[in-house]
N, C-alpha and C positions, 0 to 999 in steps of 0.2 A: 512129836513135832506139831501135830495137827491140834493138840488141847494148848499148845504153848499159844500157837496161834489165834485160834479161838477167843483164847483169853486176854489176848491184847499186848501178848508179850512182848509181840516182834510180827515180824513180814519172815516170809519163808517161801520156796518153792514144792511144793506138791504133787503128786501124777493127776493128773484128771479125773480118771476114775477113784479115785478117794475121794476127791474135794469136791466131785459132782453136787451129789445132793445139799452139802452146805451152801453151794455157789447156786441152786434152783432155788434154794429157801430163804436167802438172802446174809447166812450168816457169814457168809466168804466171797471174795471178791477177787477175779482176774486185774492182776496189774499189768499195765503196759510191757511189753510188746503183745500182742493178745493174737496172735497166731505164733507161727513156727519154735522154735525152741531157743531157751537164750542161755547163756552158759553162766554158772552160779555159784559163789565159791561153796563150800562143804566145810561145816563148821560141828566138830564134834565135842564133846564133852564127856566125862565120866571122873566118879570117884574113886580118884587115887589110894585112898586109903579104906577101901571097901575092900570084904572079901569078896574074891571072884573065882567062879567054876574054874574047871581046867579049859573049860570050851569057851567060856568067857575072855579066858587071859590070851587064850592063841587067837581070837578073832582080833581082838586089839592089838597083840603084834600084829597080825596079818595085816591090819591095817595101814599100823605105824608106818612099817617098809614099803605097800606099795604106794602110798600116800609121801613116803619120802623121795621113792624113783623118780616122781613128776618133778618138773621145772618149779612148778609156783607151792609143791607141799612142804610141808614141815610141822611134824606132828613131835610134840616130846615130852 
């Protein structure tokens, strides 16, 4: 996410401590709200038609379901 960013691809949210040193050397930059924490949707992606580990394929179920539990997910 963080080279997506970098690269101009898109705006994203980050933890601090990862995006520290880009945001001190001027490659990154805090967007508004610049304190407290602001809620963001979660936008995943992956290739469907990739092989994938066995640990691969249950992480993405795992996701799938609890990401479908919630009110606003819907992963398919």
């Amino acid at each position: 996410m963080k080279r997506l960013i970098s690269a101009g691809i898109g705006i994203g949210c980050l933890p601090a401590h990862i995006a520290q040193l880009d945001v001190e050397n001027g490659y990154l930059w805090k967007l508004p709200p610049h304190e407290g924490v602001v809620d963001a949707n979660i936008v995943m992606i992956w290739n469907r038609k990739a092989q994938r580990s066995s640990a691969q394929q249950i992480f993405i179920e795992e996701l799938k379901e609890n990401f479908n539990s919630l009110d606003s997910g819907l992963i398919s």
